[in-house]
C-alpha positions as CSV (number, residue, x, y, z in Angstrom):
1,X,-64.4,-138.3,-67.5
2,X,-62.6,-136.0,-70.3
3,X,-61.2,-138.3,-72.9
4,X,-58.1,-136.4,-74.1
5,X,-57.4,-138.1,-77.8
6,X,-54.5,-140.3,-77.6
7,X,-52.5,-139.2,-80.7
8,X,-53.9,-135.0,-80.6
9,X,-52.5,-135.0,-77.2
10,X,-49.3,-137.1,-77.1
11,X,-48.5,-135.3,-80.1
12,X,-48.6,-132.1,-78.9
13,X,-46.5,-133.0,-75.8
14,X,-43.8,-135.0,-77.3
15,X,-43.2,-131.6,-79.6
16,X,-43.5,-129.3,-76.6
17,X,-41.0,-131.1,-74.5
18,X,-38.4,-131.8,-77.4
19,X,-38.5,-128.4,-78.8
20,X,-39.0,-126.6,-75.2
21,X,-36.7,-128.1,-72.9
22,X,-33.3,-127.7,-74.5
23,X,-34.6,-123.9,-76.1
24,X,-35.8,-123.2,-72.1
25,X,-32.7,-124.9,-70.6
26,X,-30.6,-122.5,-72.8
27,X,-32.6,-119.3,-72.2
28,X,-31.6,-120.7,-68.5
29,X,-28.0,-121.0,-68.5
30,X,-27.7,-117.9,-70.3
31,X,-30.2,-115.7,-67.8
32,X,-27.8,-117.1,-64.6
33,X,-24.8,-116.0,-66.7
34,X,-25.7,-112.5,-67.1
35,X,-28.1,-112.2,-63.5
36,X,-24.8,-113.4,-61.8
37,X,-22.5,-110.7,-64.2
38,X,-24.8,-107.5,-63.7
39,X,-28.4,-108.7,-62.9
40,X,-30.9,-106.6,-64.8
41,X,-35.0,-106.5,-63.7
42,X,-35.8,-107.8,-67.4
43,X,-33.4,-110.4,-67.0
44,X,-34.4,-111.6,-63.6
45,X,-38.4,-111.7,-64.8
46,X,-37.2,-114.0,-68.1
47,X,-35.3,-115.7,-65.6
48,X,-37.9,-117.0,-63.4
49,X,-40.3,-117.4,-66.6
50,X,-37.7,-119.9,-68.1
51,X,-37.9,-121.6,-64.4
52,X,-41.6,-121.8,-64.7
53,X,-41.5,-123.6,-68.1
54,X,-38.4,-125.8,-67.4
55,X,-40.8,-126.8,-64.2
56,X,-43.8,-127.5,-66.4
57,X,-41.4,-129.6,-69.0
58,X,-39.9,-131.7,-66.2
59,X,-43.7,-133.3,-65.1
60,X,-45.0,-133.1,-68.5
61,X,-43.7,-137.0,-69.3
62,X,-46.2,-137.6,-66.4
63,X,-49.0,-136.3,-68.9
64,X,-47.4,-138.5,-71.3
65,X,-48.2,-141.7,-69.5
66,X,-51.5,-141.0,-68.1
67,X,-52.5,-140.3,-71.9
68,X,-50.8,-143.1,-73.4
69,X,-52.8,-145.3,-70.4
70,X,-55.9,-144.2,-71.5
71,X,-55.9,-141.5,-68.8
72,X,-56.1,-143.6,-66.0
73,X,-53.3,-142.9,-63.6
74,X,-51.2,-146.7,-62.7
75,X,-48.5,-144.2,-61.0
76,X,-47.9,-143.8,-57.1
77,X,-51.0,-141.6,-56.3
78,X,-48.4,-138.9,-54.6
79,X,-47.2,-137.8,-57.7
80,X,-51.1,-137.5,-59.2
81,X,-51.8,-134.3,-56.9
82,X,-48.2,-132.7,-58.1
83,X,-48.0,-133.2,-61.3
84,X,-51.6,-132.0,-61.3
85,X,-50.5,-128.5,-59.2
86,X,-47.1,-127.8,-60.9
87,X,-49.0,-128.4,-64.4
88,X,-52.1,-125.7,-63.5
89,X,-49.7,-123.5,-61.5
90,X,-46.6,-122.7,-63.5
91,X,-49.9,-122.2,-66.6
92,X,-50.7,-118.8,-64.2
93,X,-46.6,-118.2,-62.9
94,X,-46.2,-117.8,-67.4
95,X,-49.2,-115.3,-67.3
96,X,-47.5,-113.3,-64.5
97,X,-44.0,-113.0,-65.8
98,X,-45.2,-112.6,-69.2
99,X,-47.4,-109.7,-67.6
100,X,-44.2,-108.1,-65.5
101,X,-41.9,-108.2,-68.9
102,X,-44.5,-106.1,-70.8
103,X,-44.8,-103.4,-68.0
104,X,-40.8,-103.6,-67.5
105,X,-40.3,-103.2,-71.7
106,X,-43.9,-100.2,-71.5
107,X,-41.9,-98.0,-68.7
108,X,-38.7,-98.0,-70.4
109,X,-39.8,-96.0,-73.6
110,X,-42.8,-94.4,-71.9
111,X,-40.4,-93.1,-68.7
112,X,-36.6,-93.7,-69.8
113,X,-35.3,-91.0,-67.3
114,X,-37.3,-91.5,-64.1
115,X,-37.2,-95.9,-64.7
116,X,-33.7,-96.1,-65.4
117,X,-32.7,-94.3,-62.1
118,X,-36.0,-96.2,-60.4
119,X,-34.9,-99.2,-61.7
120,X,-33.4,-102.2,-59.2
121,X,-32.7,-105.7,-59.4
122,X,-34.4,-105.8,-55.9
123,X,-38.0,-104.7,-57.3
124,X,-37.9,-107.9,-59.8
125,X,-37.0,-109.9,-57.1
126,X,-39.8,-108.9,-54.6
127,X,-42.1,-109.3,-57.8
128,X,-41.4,-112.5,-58.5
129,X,-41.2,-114.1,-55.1
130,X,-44.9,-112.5,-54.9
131,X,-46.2,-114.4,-58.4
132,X,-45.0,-117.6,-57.2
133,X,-46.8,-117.1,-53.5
134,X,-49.8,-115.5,-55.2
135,X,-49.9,-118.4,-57.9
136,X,-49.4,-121.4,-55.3
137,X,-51.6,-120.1,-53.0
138,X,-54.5,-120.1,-55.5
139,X,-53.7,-123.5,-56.9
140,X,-53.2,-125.5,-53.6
141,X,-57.0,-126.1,-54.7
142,X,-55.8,-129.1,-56.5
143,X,-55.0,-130.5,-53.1
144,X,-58.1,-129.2,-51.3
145,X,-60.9,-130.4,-53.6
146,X,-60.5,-134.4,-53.0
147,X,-61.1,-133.9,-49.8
148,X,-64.4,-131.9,-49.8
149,X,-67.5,-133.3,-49.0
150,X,-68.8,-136.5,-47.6
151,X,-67.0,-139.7,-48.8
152,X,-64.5,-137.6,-50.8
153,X,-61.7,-139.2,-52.3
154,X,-58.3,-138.5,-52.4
155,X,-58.6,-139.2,-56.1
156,X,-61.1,-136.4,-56.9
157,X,-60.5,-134.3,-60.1
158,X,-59.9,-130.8,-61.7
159,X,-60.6,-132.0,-65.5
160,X,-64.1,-133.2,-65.5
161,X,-67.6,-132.7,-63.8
162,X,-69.0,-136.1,-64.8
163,X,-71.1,-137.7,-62.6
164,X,-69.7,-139.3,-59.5
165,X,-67.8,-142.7,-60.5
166,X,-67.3,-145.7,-58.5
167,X,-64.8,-146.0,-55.8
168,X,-63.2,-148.3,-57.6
169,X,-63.2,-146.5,-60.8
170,X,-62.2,-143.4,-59.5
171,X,-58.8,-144.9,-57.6
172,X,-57.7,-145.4,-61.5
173,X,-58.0,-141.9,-62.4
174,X,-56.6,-138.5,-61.3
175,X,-58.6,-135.5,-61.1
176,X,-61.7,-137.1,-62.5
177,X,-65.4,-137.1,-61.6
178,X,-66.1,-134.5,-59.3
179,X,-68.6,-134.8,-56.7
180,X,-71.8,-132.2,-56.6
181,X,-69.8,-130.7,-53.0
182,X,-66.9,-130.3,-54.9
183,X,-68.3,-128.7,-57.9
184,X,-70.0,-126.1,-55.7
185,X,-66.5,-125.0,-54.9
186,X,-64.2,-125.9,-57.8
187,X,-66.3,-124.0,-60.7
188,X,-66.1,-120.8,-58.7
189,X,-62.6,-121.4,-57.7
190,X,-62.1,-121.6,-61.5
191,X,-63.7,-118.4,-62.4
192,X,-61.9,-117.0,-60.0
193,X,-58.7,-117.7,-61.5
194,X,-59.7,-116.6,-65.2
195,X,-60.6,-113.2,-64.0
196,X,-57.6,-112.8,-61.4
197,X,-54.7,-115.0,-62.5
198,X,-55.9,-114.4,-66.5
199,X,-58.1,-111.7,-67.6
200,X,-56.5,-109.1,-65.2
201,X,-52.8,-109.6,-66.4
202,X,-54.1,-110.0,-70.2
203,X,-55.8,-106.4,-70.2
204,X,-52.2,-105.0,-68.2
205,X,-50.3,-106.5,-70.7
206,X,-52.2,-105.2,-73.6
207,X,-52.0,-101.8,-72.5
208,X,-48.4,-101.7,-72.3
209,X,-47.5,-102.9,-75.4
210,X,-50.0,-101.0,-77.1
211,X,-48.2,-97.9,-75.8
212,X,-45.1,-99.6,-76.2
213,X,-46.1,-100.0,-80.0
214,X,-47.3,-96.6,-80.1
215,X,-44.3,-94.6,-78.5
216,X,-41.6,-97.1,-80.4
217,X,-43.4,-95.7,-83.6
218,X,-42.8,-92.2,-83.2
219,X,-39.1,-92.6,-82.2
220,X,-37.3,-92.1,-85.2
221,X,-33.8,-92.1,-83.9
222,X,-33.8,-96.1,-83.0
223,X,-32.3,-97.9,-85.8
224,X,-35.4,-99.1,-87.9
225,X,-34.4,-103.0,-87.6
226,X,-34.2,-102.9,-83.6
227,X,-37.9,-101.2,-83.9
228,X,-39.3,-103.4,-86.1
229,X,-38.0,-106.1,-84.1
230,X,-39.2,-104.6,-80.4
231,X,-42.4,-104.2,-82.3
232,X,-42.4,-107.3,-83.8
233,X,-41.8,-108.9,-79.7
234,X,-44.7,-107.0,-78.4
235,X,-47.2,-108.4,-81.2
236,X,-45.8,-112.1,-80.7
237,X,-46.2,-112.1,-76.9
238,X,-49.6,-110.8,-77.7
239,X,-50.5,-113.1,-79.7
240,X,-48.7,-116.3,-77.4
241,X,-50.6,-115.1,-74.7
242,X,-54.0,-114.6,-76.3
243,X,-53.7,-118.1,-78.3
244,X,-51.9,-120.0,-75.1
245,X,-53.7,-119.1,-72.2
246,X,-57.1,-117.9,-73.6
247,X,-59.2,-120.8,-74.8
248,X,-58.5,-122.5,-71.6
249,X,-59.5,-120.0,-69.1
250,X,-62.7,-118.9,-71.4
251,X,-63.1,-123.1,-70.2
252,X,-63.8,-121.3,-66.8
253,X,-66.8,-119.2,-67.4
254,X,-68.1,-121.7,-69.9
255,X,-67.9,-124.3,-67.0
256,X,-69.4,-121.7,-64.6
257,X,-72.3,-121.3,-67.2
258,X,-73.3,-124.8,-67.7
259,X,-72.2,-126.1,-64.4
260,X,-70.3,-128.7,-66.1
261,X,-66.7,-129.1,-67.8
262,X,-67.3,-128.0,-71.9
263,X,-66.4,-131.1,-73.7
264,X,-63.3,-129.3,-75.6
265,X,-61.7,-128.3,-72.4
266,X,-58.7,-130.8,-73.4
267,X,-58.3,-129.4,-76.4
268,X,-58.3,-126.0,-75.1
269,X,-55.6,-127.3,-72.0
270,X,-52.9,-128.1,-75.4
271,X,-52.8,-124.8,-76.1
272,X,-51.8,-123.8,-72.9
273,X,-48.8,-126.6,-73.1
274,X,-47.2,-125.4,-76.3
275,X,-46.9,-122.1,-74.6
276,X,-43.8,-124.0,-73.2
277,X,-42.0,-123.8,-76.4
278,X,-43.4,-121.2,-77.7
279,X,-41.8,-118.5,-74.8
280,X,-38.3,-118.8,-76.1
281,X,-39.2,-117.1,-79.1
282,X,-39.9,-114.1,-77.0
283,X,-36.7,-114.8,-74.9
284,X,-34.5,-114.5,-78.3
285,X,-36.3,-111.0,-79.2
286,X,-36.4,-109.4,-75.7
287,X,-32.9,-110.3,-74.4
288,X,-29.5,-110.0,-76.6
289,X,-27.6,-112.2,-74.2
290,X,-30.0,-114.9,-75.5
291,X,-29.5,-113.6,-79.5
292,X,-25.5,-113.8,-78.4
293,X,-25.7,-117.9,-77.3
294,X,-27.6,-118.6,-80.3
295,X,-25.2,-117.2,-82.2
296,X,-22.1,-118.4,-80.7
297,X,-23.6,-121.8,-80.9
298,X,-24.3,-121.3,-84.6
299,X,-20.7,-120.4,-85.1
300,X,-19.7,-123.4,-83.2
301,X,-21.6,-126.0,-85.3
302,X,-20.2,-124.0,-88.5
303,X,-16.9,-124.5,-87.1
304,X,-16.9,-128.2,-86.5
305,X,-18.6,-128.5,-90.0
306,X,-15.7,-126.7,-91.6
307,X,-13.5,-129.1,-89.8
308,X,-15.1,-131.7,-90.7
309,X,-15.8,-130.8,-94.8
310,X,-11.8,-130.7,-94.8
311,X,-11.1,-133.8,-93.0
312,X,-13.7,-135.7,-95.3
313,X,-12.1,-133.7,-98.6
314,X,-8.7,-135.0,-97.6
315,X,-10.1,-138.6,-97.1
316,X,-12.0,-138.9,-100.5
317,X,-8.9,-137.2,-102.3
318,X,-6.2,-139.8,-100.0
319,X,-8.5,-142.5,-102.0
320,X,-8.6,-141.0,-105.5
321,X,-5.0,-141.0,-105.3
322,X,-4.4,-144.4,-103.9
323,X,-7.1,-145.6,-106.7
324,X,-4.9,-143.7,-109.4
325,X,-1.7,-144.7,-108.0
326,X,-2.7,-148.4,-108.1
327,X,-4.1,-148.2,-111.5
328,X,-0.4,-146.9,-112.6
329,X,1.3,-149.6,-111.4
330,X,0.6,-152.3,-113.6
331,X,1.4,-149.8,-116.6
332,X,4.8,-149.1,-115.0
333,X,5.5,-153.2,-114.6
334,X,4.2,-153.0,-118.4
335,X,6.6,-150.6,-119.4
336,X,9.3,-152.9,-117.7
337,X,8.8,-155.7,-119.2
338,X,8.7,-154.1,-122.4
């Protein structure tokens, strides 16, 4: 059984969910806002990548426990098999929409006439209905594997291909200790989705933001801060995807090779969960409604701090001259008397 190290691990999802879910619940709000104003393909792909990641956030405080319990699962076993799907699935739904956004952003500077009068809202729609059936249909493994092979149980895993634990031990854990039956299927399976769900899109997207790079350079009538910018997108998704997504999928073929889970697989699996807070960085650079919340929000907490500075100013001066007025008073009685 993969030991995921206690504080490595719970670190790195504490800081994914705090900094991702109110940046991805944001990027949300603001993509409904403008889809439901005058829905744009770019918009609708971001859209349904900020779903995917708000998905992933909300089970990740299941992750949370089973690490903090030593990774062994003392939660009703129903939610062991979801939280296992939505956590692998909406991993390959990122890949996709990261995938469509980069062609989208390629044919707009490559084909500006033919995509803008090409372009409908419908297209993005039909795309993303198909990643989410393509992606769910290839990770329903998660539900399949427990049950292959004689004596399977419902508790089998996708983590680790230790040697078959007891019964007993293997009703504490989810997705642990795979059976020989099941490995014959699962390391496949696995390869399978590194080439298809991974490498594929990887090589798509690099291509066209390549180009994109390449053609962006050579325009010279784009204001030089909105190019450096665009550029500056296309080299960070890049890199978010290659960092993110890439050590956990070259987990695959590694596995495929030895026949067995590589010991770092765990490690390589974090990587893959900071992509969670790591996409609205691309949200703020590929979409200006996103730039324009952020910045009205900014203003906003400007605003109430200038109200505030003032209110406190007034208060500290109210006392200064309540202080001094006091400390006339007995000179005044003085004089009086005198």
């Amino acid at each position: 059984m993969q030991q995921c190290h206690t504080g490595l691990c719970l670190s790195v999802y504490v800081v994914t969910f705090v900094l991702g879910f109110p940046a991805n619940l944001l990027a949300f709000v603001t993509f409904v806002r403008k889809v439901r104003q005058k829905p744009a393909p770019i918009d609708i792909l971001l859209l349904n990548l900020t779903v995917s990641d708000l998905l992933f956030l909300l089970f990740l405080p299941f992750k949370m426990q089973e690490v903090m319990n030593g990774m062994l699962w003392d939660m009703p076993y129903a939610l062991c098999p979801l939280s296992g799907f939505v956590f692998f699935m909406t991993i390959y739904t990122s890949t996709f929409f990261l995938t469509a956004v980069s062609v989208e952003r390629y044919l707009g500077v490559a084909f500006p006439i033919q995509h803008t009068l090409k372009r409908r809202p419908v297209y993005a729609v039909a795309a993303s209905a198909f990643f989410w059936v393509f992606s769910i249909v290839h990770l329903s493994i998660v539900f399949i594997v427990p049950f292959i092979g004689p004596g399977a149980s419902p508790n089998g895993t996708l983590g680790s291909t230790a040697a078959p634990a007891t019964p007993a031990a293997r009703d504490e854990v989810c997705y642990e200790d795979f059976t020989p039956d099941q490995l014959r299927v699962l390391l496949p399976v696995r390869l399978e989705l590194c080439i298809v769900l991974f490498c594929m899109p990887f090589l798509i997207c690099c291509f066209c933001y390549i180009n994109f790079i390449r053609i962006l350079s050579r325009l010279q009538h784009i204001d030089r801060r909105r190019r450096l910018r665009a550029i500056g997108m296309a080299l960070g998704t890049l890199l978010v995807f290659a960092v993110c997504f890439g050590p956990y999928n070259v987990s695959h073929v590694v596995g495929f090779v030895m026949w067995r889970s590589p010991d770092w697989r765990d490690k390589a699996l974090l990587c893959s969960t900071f992509n969670a807070c790591l996409d609205p960085l691309i949200f703020y650079f590929s979409s200006s409604a996103v730039r324009a919340t952020v910045s009205s929000m900014m203003r906003g907490v400007r605003r109430r701090l200038h109200m505030f500075a003032p209110c406190h100013a007034l208060e500290v001066s109210s006392r200064g001259t309540s202080k001094s007025t006091n400390d006339k008073e007995p000179t005044q009685e003085d004089m009086n008397a005198i």
